[in-house]
C-alpha positions as CSV (number, residue, x, y, z in Angstrom):
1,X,57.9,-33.5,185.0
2,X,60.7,-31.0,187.3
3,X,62.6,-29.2,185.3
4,X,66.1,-29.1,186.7
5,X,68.9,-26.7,185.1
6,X,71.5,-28.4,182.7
7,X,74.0,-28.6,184.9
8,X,72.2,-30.7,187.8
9,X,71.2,-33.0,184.7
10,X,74.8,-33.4,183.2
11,X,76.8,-33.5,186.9
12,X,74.8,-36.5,188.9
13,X,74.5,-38.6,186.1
14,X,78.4,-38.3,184.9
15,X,79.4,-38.2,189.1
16,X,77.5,-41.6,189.3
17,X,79.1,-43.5,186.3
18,X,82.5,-41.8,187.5
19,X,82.0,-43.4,191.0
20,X,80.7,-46.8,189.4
21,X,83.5,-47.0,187.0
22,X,86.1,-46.3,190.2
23,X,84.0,-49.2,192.5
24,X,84.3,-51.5,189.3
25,X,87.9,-50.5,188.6
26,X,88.9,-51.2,192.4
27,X,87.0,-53.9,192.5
28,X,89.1,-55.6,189.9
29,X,92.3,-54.8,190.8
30,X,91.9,-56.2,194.5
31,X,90.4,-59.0,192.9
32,X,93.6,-59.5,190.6
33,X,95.9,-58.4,193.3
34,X,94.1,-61.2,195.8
35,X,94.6,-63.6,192.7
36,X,98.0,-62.7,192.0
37,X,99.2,-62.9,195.8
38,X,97.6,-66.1,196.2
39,X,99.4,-68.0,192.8
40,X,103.1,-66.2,194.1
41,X,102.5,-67.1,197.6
42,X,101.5,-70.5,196.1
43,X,104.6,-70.8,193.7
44,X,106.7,-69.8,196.4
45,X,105.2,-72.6,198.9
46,X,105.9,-74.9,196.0
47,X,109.5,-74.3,196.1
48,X,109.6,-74.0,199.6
49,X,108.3,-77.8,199.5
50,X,110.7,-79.0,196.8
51,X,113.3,-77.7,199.1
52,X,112.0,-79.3,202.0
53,X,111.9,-82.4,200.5
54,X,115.6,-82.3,199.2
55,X,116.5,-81.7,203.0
56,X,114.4,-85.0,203.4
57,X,115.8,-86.8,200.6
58,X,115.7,-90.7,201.4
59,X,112.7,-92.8,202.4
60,X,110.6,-91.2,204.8
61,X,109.4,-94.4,205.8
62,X,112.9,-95.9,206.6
63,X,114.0,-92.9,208.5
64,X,112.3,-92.8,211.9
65,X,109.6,-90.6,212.9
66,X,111.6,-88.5,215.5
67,X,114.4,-87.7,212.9
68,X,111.6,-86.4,210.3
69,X,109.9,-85.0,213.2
70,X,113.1,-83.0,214.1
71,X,114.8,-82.4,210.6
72,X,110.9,-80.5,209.9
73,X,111.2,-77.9,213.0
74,X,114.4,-77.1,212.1
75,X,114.0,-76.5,208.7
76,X,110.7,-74.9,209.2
77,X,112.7,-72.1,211.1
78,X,115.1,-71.7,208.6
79,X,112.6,-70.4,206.1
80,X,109.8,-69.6,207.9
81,X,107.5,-72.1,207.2
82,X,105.0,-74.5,208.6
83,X,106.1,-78.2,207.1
84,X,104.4,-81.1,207.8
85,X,105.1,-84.5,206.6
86,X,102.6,-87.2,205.6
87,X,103.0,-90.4,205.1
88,X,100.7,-92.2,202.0
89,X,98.5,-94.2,204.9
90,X,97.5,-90.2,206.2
91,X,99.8,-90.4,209.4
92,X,101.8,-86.9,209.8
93,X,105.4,-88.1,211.1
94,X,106.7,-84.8,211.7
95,X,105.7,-81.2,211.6
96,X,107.7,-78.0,212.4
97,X,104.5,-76.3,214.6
98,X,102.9,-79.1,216.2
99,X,103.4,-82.5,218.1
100,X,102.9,-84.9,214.8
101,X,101.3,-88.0,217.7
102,X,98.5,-85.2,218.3
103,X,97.6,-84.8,214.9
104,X,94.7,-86.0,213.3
105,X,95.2,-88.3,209.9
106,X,95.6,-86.2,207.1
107,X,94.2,-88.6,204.4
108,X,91.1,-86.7,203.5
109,X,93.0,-83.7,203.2
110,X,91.9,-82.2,199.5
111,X,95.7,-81.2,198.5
112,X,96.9,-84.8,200.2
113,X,94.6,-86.6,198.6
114,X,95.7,-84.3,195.6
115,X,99.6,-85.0,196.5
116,X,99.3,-89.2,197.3
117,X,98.6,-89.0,193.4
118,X,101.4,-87.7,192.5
119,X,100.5,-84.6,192.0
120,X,101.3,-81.3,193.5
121,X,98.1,-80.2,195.9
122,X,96.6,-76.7,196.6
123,X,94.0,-75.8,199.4
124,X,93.0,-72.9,201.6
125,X,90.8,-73.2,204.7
126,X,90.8,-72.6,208.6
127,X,93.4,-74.0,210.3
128,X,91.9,-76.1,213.6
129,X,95.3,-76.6,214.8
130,X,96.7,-72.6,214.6
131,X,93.3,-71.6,214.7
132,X,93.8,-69.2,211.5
133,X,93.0,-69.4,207.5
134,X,96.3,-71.3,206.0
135,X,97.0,-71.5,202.6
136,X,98.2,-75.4,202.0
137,X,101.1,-76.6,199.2
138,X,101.4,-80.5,199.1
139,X,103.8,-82.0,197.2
140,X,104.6,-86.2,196.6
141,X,107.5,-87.9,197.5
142,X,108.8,-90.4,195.7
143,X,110.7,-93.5,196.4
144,X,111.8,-95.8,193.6
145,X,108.9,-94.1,191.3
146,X,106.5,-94.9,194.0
147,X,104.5,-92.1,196.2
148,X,105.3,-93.1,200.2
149,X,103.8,-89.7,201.2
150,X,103.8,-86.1,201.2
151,X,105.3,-82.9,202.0
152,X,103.1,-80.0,202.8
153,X,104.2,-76.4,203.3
154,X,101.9,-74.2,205.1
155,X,101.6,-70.3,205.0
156,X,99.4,-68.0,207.6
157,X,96.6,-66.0,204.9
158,X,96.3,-63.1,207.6
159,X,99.9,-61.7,205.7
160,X,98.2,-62.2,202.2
161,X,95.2,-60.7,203.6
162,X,96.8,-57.4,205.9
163,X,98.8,-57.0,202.4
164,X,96.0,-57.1,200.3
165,X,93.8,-54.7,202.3
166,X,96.6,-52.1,202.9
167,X,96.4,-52.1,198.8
168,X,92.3,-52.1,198.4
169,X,92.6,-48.4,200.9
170,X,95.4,-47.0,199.1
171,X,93.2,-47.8,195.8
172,X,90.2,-46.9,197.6
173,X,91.8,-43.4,198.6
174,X,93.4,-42.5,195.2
175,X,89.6,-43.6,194.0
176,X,88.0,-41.1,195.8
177,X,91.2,-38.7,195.4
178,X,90.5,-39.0,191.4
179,X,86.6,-38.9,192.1
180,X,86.7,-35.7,193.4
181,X,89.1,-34.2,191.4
182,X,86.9,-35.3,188.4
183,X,83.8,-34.7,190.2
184,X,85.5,-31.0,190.3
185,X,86.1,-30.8,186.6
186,X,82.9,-32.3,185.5
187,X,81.2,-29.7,187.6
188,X,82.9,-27.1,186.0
189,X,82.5,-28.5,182.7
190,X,78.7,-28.8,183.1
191,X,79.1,-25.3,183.8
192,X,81.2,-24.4,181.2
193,X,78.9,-25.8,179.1
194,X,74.9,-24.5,180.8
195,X,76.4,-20.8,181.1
196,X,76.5,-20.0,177.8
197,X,72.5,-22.0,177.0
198,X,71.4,-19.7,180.2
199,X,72.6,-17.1,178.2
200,X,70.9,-18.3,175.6
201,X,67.7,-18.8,177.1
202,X,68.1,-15.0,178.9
203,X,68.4,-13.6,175.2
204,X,65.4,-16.1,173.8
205,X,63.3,-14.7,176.8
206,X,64.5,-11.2,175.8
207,X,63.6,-11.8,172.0
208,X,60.1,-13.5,173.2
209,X,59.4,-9.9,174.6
210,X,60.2,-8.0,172.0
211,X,63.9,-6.7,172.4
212,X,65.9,-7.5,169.3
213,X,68.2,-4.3,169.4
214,X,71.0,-7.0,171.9
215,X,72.6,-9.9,170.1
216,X,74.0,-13.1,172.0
217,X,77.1,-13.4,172.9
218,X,79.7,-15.7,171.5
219,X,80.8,-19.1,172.6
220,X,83.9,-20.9,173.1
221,X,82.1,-23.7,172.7
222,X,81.8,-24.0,169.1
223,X,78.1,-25.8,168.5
224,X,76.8,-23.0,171.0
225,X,78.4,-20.3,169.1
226,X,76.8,-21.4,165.8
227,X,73.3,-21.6,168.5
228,X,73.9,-18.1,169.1
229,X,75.1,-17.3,166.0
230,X,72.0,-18.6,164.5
231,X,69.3,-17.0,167.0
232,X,71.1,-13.2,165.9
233,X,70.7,-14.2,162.8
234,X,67.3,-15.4,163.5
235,X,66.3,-12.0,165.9
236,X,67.3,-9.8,162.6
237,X,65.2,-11.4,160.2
238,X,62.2,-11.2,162.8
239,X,63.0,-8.0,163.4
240,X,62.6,-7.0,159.7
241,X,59.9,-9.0,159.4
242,X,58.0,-7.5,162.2
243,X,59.0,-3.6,160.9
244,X,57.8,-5.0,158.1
245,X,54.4,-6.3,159.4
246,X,53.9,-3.0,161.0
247,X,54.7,-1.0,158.3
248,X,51.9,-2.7,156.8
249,X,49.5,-2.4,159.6
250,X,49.9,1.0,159.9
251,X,49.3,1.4,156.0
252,X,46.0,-0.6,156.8
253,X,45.0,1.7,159.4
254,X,45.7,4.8,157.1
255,X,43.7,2.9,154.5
256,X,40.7,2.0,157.0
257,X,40.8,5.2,158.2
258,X,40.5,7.1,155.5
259,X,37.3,8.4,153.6
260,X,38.2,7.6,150.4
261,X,37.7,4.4,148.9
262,X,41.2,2.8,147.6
263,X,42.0,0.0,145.2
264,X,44.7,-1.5,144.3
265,X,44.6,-3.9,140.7
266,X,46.7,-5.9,139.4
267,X,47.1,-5.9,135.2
268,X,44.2,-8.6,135.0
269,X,42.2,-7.0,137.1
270,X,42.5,-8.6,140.1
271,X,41.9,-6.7,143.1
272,X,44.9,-6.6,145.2
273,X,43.7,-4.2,148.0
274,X,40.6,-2.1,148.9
275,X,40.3,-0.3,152.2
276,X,36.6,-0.6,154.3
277,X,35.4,2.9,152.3
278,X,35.9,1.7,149.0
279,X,33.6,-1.3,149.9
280,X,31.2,0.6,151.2
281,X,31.0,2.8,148.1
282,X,31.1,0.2,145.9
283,X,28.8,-2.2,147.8
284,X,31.4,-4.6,147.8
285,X,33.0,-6.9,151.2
286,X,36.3,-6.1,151.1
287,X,37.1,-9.9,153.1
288,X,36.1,-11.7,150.1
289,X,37.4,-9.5,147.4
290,X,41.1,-9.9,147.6
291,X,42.4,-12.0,145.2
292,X,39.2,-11.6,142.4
293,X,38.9,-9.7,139.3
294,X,36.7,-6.6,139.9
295,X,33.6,-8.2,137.6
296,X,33.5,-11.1,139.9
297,X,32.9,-8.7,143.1
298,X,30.7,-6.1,141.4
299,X,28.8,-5.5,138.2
300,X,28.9,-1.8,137.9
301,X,29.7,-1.4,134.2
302,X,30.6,2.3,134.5
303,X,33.4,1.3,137.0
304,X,34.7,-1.2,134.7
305,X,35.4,0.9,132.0
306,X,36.8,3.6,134.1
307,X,39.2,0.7,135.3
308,X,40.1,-0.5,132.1
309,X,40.8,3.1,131.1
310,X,43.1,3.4,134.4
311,X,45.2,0.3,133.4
312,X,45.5,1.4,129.7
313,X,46.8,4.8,130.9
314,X,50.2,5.6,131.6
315,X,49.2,9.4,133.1
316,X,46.5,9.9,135.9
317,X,43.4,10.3,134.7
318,X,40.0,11.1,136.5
319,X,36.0,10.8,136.2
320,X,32.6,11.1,137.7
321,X,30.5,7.8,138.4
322,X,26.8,8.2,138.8
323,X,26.1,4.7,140.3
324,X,22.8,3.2,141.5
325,X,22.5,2.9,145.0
326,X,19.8,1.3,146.8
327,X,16.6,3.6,145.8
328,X,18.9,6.3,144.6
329,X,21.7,7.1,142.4
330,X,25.5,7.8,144.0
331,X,27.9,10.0,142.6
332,X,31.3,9.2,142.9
333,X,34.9,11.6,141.8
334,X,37.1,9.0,140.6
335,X,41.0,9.2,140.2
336,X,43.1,6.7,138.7
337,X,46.5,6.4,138.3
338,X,49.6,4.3,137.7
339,X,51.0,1.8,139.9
340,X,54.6,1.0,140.2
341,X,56.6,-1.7,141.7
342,X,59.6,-1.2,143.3
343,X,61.9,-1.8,139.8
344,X,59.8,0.9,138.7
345,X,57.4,-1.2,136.3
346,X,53.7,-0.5,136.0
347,X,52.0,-3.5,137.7
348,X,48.3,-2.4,137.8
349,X,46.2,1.0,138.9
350,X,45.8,2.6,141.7
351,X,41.9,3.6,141.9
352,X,40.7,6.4,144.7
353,X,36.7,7.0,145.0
354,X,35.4,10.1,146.9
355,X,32.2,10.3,147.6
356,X,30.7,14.4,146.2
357,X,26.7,13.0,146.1
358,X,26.0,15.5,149.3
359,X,27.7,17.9,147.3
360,X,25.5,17.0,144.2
361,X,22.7,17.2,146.3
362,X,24.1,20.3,147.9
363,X,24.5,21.8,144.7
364,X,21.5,20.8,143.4
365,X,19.4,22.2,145.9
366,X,21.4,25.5,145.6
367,X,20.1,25.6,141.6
368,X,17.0,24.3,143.3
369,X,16.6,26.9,146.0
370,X,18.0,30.2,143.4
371,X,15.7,28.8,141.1
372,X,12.6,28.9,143.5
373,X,13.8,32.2,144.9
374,X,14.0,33.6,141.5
375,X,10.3,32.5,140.7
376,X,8.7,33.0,144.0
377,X,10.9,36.7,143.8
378,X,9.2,37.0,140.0
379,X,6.0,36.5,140.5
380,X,5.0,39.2,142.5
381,X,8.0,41.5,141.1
382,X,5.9,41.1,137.6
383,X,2.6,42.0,139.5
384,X,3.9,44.9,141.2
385,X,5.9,46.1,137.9
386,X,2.3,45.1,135.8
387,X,0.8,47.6,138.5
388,X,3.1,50.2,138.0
389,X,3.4,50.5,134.3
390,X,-0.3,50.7,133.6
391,X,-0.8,53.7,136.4
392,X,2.2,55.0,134.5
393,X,0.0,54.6,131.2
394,X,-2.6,56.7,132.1
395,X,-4.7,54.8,134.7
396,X,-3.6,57.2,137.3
397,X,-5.9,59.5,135.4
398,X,-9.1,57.3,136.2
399,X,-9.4,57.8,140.2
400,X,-11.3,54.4,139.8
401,X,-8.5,52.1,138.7
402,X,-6.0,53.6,140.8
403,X,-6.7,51.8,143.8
404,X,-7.1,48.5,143.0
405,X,-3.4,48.3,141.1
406,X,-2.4,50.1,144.3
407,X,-4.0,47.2,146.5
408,X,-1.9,44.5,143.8
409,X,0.9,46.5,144.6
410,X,0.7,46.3,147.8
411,X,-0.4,42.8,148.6
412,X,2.8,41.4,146.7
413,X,5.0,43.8,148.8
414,X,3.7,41.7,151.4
415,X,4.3,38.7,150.2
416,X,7.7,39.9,149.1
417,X,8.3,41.0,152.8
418,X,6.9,37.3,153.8
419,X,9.5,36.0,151.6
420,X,12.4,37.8,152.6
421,X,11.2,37.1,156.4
422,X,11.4,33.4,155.9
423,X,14.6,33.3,154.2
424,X,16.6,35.8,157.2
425,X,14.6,33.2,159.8
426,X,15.8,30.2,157.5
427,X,19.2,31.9,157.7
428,X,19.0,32.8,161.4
429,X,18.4,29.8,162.3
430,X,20.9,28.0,160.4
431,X,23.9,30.3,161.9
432,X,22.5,29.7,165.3
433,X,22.9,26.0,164.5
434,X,26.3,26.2,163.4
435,X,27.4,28.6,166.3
436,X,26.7,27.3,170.1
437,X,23.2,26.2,169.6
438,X,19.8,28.0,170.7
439,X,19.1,29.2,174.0
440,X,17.0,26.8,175.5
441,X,15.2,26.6,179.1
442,X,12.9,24.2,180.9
443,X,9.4,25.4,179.8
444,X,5.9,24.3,180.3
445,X,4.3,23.5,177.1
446,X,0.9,24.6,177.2
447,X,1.0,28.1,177.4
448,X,3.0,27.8,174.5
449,X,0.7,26.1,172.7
450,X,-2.0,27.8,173.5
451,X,-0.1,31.1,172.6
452,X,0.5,29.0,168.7
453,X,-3.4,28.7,168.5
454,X,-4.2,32.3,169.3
455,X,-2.2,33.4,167.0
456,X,-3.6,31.5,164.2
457,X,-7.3,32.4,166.1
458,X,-7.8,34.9,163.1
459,X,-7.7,32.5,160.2
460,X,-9.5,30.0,161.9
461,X,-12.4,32.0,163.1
462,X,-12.8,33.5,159.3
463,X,-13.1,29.8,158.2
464,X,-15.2,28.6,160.8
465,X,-12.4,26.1,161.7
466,X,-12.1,24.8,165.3
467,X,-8.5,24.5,167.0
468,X,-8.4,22.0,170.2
469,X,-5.7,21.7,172.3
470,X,-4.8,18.3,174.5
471,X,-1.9,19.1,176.3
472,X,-1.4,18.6,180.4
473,X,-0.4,21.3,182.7
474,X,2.9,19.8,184.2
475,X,4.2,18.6,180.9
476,X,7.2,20.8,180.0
477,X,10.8,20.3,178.4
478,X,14.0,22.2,177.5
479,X,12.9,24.5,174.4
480,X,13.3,28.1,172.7
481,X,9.7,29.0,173.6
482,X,9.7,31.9,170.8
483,X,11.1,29.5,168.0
484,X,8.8,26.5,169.3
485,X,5.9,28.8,169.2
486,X,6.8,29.6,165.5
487,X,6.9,26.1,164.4
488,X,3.9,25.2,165.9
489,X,1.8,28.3,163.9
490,X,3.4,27.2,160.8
491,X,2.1,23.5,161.7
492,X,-1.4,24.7,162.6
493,X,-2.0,27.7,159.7
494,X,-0.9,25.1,157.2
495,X,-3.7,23.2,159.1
496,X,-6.1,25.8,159.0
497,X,-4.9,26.8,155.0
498,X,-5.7,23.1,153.8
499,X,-8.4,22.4,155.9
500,X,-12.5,22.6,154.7
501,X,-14.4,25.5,156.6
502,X,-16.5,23.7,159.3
503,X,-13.4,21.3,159.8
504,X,-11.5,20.4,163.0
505,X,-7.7,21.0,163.9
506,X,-6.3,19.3,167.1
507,X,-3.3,20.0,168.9
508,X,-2.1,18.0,171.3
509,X,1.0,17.1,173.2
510,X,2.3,14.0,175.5
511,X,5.2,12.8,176.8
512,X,6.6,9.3,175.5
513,X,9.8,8.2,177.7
514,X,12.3,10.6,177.3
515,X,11.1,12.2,174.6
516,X,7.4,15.0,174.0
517,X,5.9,14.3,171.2
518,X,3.8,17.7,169.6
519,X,1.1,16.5,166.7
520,X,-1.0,19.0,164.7
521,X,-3.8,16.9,163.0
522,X,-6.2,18.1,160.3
523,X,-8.9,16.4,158.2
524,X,-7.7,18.5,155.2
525,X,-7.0,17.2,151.2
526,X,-3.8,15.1,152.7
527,X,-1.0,14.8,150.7
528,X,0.3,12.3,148.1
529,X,2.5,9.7,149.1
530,X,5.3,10.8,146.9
531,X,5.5,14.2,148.1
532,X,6.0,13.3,151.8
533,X,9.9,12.7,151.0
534,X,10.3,16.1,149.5
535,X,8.0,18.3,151.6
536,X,9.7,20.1,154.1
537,X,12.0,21.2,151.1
538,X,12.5,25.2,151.0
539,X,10.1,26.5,148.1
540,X,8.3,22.8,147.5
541,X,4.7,22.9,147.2
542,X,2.3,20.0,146.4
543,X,0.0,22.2,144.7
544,X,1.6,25.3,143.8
545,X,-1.2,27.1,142.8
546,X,-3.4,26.3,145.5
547,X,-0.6,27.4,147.8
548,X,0.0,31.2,146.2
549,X,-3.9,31.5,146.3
550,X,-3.5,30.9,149.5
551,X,-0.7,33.3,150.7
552,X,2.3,30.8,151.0
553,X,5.3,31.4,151.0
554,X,6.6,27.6,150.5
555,X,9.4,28.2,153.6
556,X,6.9,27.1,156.3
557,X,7.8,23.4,157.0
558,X,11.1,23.8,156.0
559,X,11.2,26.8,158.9
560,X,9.2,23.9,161.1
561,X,12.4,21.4,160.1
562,X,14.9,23.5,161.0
563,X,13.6,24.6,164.3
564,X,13.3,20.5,165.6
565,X,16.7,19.8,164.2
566,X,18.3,23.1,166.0
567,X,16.1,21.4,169.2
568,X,17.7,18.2,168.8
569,X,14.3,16.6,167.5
570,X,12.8,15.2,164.8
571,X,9.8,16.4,162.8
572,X,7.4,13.7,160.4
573,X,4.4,13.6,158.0
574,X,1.8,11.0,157.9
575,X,-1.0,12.0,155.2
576,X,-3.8,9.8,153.5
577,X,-5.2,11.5,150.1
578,X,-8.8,13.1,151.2
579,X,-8.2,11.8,154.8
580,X,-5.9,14.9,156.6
581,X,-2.3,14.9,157.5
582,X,-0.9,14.3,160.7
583,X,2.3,16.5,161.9
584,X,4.3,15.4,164.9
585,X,7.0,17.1,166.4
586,X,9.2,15.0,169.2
587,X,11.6,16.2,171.5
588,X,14.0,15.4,174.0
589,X,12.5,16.5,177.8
């Protein structure tokens, strides 16, 4: 369908009936006018007949034929008038236009035949004779109660009809006069009237895109004005509505975006809001919450009583959650407090979870780590101060004993200065981390490798342990040679320090897509499964006296760990009891 403006659809339509109304209107009043001429002129025959015949008075049929002949043109000039006189047998004895002897019978004329009854007699129709449209007036004429004939008055129809038409074009031109002026004011009407909806629809359009700052302007017209009226009216509330849907939108977005988990419940419980964090704390889909009690959506009974607490409080009140979480337990600071409608009254709580279980964890490996330090410190601090105290008692008297409380002493200075060197490394390599990163450069990897196994070549050769190395020439990546070097002898003397004399440690190195995988591989003891988790720890042995036999200082892997991480890498463990471990390093190239 076209769409056409208002005013194209209210103008044509009201034009056309205007126009049809005028054609109907002239239509009837020429009609009535032709009717109304034709009766007078008809009347006025009538008496022009009646007149006629009173100059004719006597019998027509006694009176000769030349005397009604003549007495009819004369009269007929007096007023104007065609008369012709017809006797009852249909023979015209006298007219005032024509010879009455050339004149055909008039016995079948309709208002004769009409007239010879006794009767006056109307007709209109060509005239053969004058060769024009007459109208015809027959009248009887008596003599001693008896019809002997007729007298007919005749009128030319040309007059009616010049008349007649000079009054259809003066209705047809004040028609059209009228038609225009109304097709004028119907124009501006329609305008009148569309101006104000364009405006309207101008204002809709500027609602539709978001501008609700300009209200419509009033209308004369006074449904249009309550239109406008009404769309303000309408613009405000939608402009409240949609602060007011923003407004909450950007409270969802501060409560999605934030880190902390936040609940909103009602007095029975019933969850009212809960941002993305709280459900991921809590284990809980925040889509399907909304609406439900909190022990429909989770079954944490720690939380429950910490919200039933909340809502029972009228002051803010906080906790610590330990909740289990998958494999391991989750430690969540809890706050509660209050929450207030807008009158003031307490309509629920308001429940805020932080996570702190990284700090737990951070804190517990702080005891862990002060605790280790302090017994790995201890242990050769006693032997050294054991040493001491008896040369002090006298066994620097017996040249004999001297020495070997001396070589005690010494030995855990060692391993106290082994200690201390692993922690500043730990420590180095930690700040480096933090800071811009290591240094590190496109290096081949074999010399490197082969630079970890001498190093170890010592050890190995005392234990009758072989070290192999599978590692191609061209491979290389973007490493710290120094601090690569150092995790690899970690890797390999840990090898070498759980390995049986006689055994085998490989070394080898390949590249796997975009990344170089490094794997030191012994057929040691191996390791228990449930130590792998824990084992690159600082201070964490599997076998702690096993481990100071052997000279350890229990910072090894967790060096090894820190120099993959501070290389972008990853470091794992893969050990079968009895079997060996397997150590593999991967990097990117």
């Amino acid at each position: 369908m076209t769409n056409k403006r208002l005013v194209w659809q209210i103008f044509p339509p009201f034009l056309v009936i205007l126009v049809c109304a005028l054609i109907a209107v002239t239509w009837t009043i020429s009609r009535e006018l032709g009717s109304f001429q034709l009766n007078q002129a008809t009347r006025d025959l009538e008496a022009r007949a009646l007149l006629a015949g009173e100059q004719l008075s006597g019998d027509i049929n006694q009176a000769g034929a030349a005397t009604v002949d003549r007495l009819s043109k004369e009269l007929g000039k007096k007023i104007s008038t065609r008369i012709t006189v017809i006797l009852s047998d249909g023979t015209v004895i006298g007219d005032s236009e024509e010879n009455p002897q050339q004149m055909d019978n008039h016995a079948g004329r309709p208002e004769i035949t009409v007239a010879l009854q006794g009767k006056t007699g109307t007709a209109t129709r060509f005239s053969q004779t004058l060769q024009q449209n007459m109208l015809y007036v027959a009248i009887p004429a008596f003599e001693k109660g008896q019809v002997t004939g007729s007298i007919r008055t005749a009128l030319s129809m040309s007059e009616l009809e010049r008349t007649l038409a000079k009054i259809t074009w003066k209705l047809v031109g004040g028609g059209l006069a009228v038609a225009m002026i109304a097709a004028l004011v119907a124009l501006a009407v329609s305008r009148r009237i569309s101006r104000p909806l364009g405006e309207l629809q101008r204002g809709a359009e500027s609602f539709a895109r978001g501008d609700l700052d300009h209200p419509l302007p009033g209308s004369s017209v006074a449904e249009i004005n309550g239109l406008a009226e009404a769309m303000n009216s309408m613009a405000a509330q939608l402009d409240e509505r949609l602060r007011t849907v923003v407004q909450q939108r950007n409270e969802q977005a501060v409560l999605a975006s934030m880190i902390e988990g936040v609940i909103a419940i009602d007095t029975e419980q019933v969850i009212l809001k809960i941002n993305s964090a709280a459900g991921d704390l809590l284990n809980i889909d925040p889509a399907v919450a909304g609406g439900r009690r909190i022990g429909e959506v989770t079954r944490k009974v720690e939380l429950h009583r910490f919200v039933a607490q909340a809502l029972a409080s009228n002051e803010p009140i906080e906790a610590e959650l330990t909740l289990p979480h998958h494999d391991e337990e989750r430690y969540l600071q809890t706050h509660g407090s209050p929450l207030r409608g807008a009158d003031g009254q307490k309509i629920g709580a308001l429940i805020v979870v932080h996570n702190v279980t990284r700090l737990r964890r951070l804190e517990n490996l702080r005891r862990d780590f002060v605790a280790n330090v302090s017994h790995e410190l201890k242990t050769p601090i006693t032997a050294i101060k054991g040493a001491v105290e008896t040369l002090k008692d006298g066994a620097m008297d017996d040249p004999q004993a001297v020495k070997p409380f001396l070589d005690i002493a010494g030995r855990q200075t060692d391993r106290l200065n082994a200690i201390i060197e692993d922690l500043l490394a730990l420590s180095r390599l930690e700040r480096e981390a933090e800071s811009a990163g290591i240094e590190r450069t496109q290096q081949k990897l074999q010399p490197i490798l082969e630079s970890a196994v001498q190093a170890c070549a010592t050890t190995s050769d005392e234990l009758n342990i072989e070290i192999r190395v599978f590692c191609s020439e061209t491979l290389s990546a973007r490493v710290n040679a120094p601090l690569l070097e150092q995790a690899v002898v970690n890797l390999v003397s840990n090898a070498i320090k759980y390995s049986e004399k006689g055994d085998a440690v490989n070394v080898e190195s390949w590249q796997d897509k975009n990344q170089v995988m490094i794997k030191v591989q012994d057929r040691g003891v191996g390791i228990a499964k449930e130590h792998l988790p824990r084992l690159f720890e600082r201070f964490y042995r599997v076998d702690a006296a096993r481990s100071r036999a052997i000279g350890g200082t229990g910072l090894g892997l967790a060096i090894v760990k820190h120099i993959v991480q501070a290389h972008d890498g990853e470091v794992s463990v893969h050990s079968i009891p009895g079997e060996g471990s397997v150590f593999t390093i991967s990097l990117p190239v």
